[in-house]
N, CA and C atoms as an extended XYZ file, in Angstrom:
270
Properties=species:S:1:pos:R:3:atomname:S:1:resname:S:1:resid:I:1 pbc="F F F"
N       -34.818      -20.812       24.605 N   UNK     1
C       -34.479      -19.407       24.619 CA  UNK     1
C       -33.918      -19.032       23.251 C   UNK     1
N       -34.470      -17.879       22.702 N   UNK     2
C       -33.764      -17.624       21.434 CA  UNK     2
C       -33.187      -16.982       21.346 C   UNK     2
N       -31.768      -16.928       20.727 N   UNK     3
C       -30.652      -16.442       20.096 CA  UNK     3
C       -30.865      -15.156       19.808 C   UNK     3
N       -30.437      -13.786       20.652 N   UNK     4
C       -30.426      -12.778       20.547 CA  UNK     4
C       -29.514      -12.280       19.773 C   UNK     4
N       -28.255      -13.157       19.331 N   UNK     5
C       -27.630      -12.405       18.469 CA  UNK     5
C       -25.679      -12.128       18.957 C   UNK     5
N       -26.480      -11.525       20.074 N   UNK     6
C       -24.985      -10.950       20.896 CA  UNK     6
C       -24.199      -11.876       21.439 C   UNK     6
N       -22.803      -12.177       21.013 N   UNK     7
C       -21.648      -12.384       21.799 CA  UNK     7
C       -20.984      -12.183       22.528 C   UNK     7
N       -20.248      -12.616       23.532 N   UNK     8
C       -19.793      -11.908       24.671 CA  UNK     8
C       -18.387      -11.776       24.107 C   UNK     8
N       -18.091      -10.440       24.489 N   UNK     9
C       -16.439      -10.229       23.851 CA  UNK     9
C       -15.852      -10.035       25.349 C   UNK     9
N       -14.476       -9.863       24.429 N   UNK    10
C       -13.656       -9.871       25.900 CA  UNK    10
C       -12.022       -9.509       25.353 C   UNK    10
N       -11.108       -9.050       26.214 N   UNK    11
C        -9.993       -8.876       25.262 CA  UNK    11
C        -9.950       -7.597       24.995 C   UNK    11
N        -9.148       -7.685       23.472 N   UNK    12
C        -8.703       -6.301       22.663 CA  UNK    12
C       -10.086       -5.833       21.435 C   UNK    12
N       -11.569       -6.824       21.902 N   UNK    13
C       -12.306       -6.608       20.950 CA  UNK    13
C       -13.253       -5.373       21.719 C   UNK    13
N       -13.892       -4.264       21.004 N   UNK    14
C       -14.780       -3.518       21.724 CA  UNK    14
C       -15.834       -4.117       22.505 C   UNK    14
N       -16.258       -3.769       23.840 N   UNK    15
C       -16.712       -4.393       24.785 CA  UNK    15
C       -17.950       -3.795       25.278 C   UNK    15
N       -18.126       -2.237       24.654 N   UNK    16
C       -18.585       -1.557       25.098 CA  UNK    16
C       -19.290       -1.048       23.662 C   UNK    16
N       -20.308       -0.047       23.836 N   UNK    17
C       -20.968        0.131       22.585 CA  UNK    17
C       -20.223        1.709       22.230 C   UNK    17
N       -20.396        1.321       20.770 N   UNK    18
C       -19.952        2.318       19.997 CA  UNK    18
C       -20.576        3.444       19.850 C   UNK    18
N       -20.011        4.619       20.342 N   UNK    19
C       -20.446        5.869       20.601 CA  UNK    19
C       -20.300        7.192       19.339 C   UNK    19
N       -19.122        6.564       18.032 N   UNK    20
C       -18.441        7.294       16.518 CA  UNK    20
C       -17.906        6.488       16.242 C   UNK    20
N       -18.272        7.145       14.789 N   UNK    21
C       -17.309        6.037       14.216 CA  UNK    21
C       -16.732        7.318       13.419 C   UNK    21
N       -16.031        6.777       12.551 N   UNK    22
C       -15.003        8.061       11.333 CA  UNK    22
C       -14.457        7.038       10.231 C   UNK    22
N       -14.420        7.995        9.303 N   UNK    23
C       -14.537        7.290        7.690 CA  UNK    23
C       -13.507        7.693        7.431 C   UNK    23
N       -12.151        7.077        6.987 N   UNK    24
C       -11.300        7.956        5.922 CA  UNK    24
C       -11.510        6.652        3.758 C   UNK    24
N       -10.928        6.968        3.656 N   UNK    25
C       -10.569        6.587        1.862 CA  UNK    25
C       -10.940        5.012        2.329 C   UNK    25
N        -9.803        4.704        3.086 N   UNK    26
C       -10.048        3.007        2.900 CA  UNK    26
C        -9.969        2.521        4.315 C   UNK    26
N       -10.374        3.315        5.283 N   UNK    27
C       -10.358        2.869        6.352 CA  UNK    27
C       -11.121        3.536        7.219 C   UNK    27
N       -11.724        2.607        8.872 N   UNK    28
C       -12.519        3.130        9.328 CA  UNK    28
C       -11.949        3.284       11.142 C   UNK    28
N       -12.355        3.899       11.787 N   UNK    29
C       -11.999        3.732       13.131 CA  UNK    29
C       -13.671        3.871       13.837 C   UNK    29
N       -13.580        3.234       14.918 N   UNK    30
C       -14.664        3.404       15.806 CA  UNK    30
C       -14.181        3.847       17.339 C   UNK    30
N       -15.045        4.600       18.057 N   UNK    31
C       -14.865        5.026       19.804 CA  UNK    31
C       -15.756        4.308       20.218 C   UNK    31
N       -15.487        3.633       21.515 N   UNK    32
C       -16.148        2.850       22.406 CA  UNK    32
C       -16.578        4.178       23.400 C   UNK    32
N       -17.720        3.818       24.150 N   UNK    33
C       -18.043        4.300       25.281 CA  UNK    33
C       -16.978        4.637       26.428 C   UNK    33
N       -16.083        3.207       26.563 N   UNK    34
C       -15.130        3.644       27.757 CA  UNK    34
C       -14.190        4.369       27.225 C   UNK    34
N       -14.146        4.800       25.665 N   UNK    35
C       -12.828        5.804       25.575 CA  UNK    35
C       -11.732        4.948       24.804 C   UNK    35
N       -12.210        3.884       24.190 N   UNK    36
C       -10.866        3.596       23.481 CA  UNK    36
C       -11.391        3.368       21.567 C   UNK    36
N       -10.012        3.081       21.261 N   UNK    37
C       -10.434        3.602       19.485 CA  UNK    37
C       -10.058        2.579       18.821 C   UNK    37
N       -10.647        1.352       18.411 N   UNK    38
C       -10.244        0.636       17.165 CA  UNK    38
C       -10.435        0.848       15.854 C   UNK    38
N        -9.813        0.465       15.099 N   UNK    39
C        -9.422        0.695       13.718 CA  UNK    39
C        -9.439       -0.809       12.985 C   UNK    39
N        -9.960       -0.462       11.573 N   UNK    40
C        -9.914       -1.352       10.587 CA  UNK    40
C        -9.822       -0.798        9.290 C   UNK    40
N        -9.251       -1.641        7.473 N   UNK    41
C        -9.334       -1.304        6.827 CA  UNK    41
C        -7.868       -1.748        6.184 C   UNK    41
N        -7.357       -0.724        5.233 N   UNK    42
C        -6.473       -0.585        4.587 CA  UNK    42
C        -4.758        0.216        5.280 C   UNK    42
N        -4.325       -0.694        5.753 N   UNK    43
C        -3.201       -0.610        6.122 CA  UNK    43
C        -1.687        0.698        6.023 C   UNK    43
N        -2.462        0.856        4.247 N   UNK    44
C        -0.952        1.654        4.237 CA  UNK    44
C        -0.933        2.795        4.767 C   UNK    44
N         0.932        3.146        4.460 N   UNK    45
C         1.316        4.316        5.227 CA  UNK    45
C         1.314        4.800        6.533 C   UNK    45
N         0.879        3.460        7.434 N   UNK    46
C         0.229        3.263        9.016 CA  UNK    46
C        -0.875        4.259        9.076 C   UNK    46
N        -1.610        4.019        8.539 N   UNK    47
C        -2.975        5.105        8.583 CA  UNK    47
C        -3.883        4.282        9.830 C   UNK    47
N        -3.787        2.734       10.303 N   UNK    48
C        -4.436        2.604       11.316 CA  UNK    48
C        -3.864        2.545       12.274 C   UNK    48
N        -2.892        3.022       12.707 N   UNK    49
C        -2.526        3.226       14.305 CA  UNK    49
C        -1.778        2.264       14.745 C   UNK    49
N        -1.541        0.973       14.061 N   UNK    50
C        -1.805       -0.139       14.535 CA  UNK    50
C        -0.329       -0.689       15.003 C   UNK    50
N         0.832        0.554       13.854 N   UNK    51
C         2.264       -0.107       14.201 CA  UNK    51
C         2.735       -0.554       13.006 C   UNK    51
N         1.673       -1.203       11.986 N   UNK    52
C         2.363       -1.755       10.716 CA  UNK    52
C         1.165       -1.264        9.705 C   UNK    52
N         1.546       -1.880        8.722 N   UNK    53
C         0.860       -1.293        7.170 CA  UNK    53
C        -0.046       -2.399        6.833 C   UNK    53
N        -0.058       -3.269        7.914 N   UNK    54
C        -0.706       -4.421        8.008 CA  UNK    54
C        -2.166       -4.322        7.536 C   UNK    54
N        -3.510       -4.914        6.380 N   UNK    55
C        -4.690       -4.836        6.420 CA  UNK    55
C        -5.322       -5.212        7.350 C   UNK    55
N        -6.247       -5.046        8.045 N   UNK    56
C        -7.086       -5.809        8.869 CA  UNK    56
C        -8.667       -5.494        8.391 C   UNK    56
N        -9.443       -6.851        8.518 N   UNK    57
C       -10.770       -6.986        8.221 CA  UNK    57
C       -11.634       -6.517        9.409 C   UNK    57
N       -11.385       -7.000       10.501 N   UNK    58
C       -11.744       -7.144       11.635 CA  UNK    58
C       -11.052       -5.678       12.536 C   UNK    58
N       -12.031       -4.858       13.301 N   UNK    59
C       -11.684       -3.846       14.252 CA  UNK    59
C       -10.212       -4.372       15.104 C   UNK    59
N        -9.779       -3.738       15.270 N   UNK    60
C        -8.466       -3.717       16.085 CA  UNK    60
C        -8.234       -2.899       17.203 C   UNK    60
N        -7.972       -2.995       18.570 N   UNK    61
C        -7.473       -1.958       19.422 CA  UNK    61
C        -6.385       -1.242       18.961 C   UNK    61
N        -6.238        0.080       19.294 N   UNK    62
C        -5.413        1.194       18.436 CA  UNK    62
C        -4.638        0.955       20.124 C   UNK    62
N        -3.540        0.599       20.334 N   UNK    63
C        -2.884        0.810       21.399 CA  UNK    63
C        -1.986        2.113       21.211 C   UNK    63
N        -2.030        2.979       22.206 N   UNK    64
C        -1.099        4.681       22.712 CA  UNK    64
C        -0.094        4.132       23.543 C   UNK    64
N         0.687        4.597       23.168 N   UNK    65
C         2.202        4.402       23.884 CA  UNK    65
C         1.356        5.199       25.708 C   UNK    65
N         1.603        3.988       26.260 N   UNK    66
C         1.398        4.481       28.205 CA  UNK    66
C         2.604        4.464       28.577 C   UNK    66
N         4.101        4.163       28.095 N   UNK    67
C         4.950        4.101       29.258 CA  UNK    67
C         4.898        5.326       30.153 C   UNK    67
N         4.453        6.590       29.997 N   UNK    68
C         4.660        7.677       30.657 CA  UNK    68
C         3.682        7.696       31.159 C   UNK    68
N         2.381        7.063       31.609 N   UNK    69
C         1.146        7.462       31.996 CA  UNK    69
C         1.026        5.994       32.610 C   UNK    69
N         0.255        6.760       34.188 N   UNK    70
C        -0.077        4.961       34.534 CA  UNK    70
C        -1.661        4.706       34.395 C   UNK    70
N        -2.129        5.021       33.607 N   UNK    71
C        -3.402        4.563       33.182 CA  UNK    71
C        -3.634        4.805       31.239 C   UNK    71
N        -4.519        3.785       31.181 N   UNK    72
C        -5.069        4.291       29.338 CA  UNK    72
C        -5.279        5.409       28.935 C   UNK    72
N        -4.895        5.795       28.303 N   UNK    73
C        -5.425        7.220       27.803 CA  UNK    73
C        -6.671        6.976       27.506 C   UNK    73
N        -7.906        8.249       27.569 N   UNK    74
C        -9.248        8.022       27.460 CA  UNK    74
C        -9.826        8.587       26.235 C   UNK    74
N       -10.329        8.672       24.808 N   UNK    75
C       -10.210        9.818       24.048 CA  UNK    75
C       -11.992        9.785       24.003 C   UNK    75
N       -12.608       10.881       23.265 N   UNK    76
C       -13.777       11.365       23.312 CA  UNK    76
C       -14.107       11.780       22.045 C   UNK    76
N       -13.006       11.565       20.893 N   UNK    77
C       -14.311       12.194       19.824 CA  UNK    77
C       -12.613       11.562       18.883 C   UNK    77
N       -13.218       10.794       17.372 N   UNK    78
C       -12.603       10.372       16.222 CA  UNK    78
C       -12.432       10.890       15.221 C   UNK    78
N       -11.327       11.230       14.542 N   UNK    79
C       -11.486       11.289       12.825 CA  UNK    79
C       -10.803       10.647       11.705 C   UNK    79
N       -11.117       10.781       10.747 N   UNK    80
C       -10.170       10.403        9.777 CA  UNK    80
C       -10.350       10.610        8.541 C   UNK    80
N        -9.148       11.157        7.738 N   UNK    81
C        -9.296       11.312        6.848 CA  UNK    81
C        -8.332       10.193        5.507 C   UNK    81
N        -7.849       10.734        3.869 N   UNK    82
C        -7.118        9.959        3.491 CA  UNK    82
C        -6.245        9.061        3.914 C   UNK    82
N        -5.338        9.672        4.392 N   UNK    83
C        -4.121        8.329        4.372 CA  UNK    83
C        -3.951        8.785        6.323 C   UNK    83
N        -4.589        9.380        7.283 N   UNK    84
C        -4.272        9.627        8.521 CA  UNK    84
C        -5.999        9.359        9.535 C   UNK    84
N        -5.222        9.366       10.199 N   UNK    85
C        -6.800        8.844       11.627 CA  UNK    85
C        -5.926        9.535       12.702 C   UNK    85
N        -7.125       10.182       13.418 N   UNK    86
C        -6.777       11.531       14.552 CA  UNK    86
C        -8.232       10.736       15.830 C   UNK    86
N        -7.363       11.097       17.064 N   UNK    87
C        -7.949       10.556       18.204 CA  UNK    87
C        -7.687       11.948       18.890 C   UNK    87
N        -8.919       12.602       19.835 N   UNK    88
C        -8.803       13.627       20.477 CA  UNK    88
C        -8.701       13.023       21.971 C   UNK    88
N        -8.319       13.108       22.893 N   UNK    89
C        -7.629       12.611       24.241 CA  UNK    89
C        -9.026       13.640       24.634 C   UNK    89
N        -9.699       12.922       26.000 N   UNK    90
C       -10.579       14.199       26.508 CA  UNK    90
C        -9.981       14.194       28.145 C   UNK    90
């Protein structure tokens, strides 16, 4: 059988296919199908969501504060620009 390529993810990696992506200066975010937003790129100024100024090579889950909500927030459409990244909640 030959090697199609695809890996099975699982976790905080996107699981689902990518529906946008959004470009800012030095960083990128992507939307999954089920509604959630990882981020990669250039760290500063917390431009990826992520909590720290940390670089990352590799996509990252953008975790939203849920203590007030008992489910994930779902969002539907990405942006980003210079030094900020915007998630629209649908």
């Amino acid at each position: 059988m030959a090697d199609s390529g695809r890996r099975p993810l699982s976790g905080d990696k996107p699981s689902q296919k990518v529906i946008a992506l959004a470009a800012g200066e030095a960083h990128t975010l992507a939307l999954t199908g089920d509604g959630r937003v990882f981020s990669w790129g250039r760290g500063t100024l917390g431009r990826l969501g992520t909590g720290s100024e940390e670089d990352k090579i590799l996509p990252e889950l953008v975790n939203f504060d849920s203590s007030k909500r008992t489910e994930n927030p779902r969002f539907v459409q990405v942006a980003a620009g210079a030094y900020h990244s915007l998630a629209l909640q649908g």
